[in-house]
C-alpha positions as CSV (number, residue, x, y, z in Angstrom):
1,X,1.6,30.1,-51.7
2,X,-0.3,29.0,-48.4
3,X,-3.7,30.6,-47.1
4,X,-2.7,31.8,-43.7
5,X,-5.1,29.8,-41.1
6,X,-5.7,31.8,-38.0
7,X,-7.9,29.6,-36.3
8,X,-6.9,27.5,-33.0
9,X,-6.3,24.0,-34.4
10,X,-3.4,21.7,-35.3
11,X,-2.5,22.8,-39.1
12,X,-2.0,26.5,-38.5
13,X,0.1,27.9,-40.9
14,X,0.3,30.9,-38.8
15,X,-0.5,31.7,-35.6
16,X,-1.4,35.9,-34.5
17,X,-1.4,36.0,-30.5
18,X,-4.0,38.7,-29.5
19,X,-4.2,40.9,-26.2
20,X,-7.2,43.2,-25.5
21,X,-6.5,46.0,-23.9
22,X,-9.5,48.6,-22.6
23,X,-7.8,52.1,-22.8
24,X,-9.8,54.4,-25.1
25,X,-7.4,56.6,-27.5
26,X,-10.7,59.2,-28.6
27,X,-13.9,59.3,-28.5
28,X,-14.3,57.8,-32.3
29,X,-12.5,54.6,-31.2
30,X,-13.7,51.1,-29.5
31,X,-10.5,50.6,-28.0
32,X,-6.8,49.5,-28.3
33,X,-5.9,45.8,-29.6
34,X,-2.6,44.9,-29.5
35,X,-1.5,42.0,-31.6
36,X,1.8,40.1,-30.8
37,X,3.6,38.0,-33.7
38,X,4.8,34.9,-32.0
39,X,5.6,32.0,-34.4
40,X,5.2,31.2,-38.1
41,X,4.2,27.4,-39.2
42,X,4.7,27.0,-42.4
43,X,3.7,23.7,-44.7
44,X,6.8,24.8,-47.5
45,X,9.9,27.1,-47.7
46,X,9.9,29.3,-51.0
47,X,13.5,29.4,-51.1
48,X,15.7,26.9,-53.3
49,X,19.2,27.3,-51.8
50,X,18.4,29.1,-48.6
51,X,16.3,29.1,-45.8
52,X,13.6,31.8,-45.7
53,X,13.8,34.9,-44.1
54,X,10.0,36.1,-43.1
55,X,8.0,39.0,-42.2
56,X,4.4,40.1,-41.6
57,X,2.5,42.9,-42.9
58,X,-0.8,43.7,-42.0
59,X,-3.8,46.5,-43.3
60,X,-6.4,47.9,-41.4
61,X,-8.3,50.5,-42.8
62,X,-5.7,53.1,-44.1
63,X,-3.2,52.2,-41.7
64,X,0.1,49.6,-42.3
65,X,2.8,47.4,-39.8
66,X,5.5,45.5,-40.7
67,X,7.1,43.2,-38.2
68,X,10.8,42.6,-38.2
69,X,12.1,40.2,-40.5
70,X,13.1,36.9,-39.0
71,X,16.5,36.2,-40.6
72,X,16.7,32.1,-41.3
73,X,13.4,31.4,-39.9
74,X,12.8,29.1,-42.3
75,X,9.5,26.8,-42.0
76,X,9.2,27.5,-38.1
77,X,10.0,31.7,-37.6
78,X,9.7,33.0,-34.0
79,X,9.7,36.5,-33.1
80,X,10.3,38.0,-29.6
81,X,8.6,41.2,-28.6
82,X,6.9,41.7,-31.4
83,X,4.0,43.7,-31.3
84,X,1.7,46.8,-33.3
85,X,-1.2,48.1,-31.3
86,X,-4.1,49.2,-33.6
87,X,-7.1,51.4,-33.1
88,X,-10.5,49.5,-33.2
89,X,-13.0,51.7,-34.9
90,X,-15.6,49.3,-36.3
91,X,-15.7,45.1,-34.8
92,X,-16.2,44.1,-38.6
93,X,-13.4,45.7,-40.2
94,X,-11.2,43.4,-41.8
95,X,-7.6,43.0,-41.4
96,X,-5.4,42.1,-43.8
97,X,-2.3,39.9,-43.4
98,X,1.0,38.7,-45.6
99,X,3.5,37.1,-44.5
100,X,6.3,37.1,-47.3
101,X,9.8,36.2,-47.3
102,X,12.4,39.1,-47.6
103,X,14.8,38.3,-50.4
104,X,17.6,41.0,-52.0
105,X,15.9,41.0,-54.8
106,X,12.4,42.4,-53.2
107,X,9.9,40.3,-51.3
108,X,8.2,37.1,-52.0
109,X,4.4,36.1,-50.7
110,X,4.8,32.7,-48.2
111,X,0.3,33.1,-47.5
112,X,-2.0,35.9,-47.0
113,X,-5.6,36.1,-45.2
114,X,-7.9,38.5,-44.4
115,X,-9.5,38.1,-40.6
116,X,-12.5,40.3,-39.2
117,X,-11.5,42.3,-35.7
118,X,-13.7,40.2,-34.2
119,X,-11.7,37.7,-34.7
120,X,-9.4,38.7,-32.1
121,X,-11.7,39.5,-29.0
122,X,-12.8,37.5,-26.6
C-alpha cells in the first residue's frame, strides 16, 4: 500500500487539482471548494493478472464522495470531469482520502492520506 503524496513535487503518487471558489452556501460556512480528480501516479499495481481499476473516496466531517472508477487505469489513471464541491466549515479540518482499486470481489486499498483544508487554498 502507498501513502498518497499530495504535495507539488516529482514522486506524487497522487495528484488532487483544487479550485477555490467564493460563493457562500449559509451563513455557518467559509465557502465552496471544489476539488477536481485529474490523474493517479502510482509507484505499483495491486493486481496480479489485470490492470487496476481505481477510484477515490474522500471524508470530510460527516460527509462522503466517490469518484468514478477508472476502468484499466492501471499505474497512470486519468479522469475527465471529475469533480465534488465541498462545504468549508473550519480551514483545519482534515480530509480524508483512498484511492482503492475496484475488484468483483469488493475493493482493495492502492494509498490513503489525510490532508488539512488548508492544504488546498491559496
Amino acid at each position: 500500500m502507498d501513502d498518497i503524496d499530495l504535495l507539488d513535487t516529482p514522486h506524487d503518487d497522487f495528484l488532487l487539482t483544487p479550485e477555490p471558489r467564493i460563493t457562500i452556501k449559509d451563513a455557518s460556512s467559509l465557502g465552496v471548494l471544489r476539488l477536481y480528480i485529474k490523474e493517479g501516479k502510482f509507484t505499483k499495481d495491486i493486481e496480479l493478472l489485470t490492470k487496476m481499476d481505481p477510484f477515490v473516496t474522500m471524508n470530510l466531517r460527516e460527509e462522503f464522495w466517490q469518484s468514478a472508477v477508472c476502468e484499466e487505469g492501471g499505474k497512470r489513471p486519468k479522469w475527465d470531469d471529475c469533480s465534488h464541491d465541498w462545504s468549508i466549515k473550519y480551514m483545519g479540518d482534515d480530509f480524508m482520502i483512498e484511492v482503492r482499486d475496484d475488484d468483483v470481489f469488493g475493493s482493495k486499498l492502492i494509498g490513503k492520506t489525510i490532508a488539512k483544508v488548508s492544504t488546498f487554498v491559496t
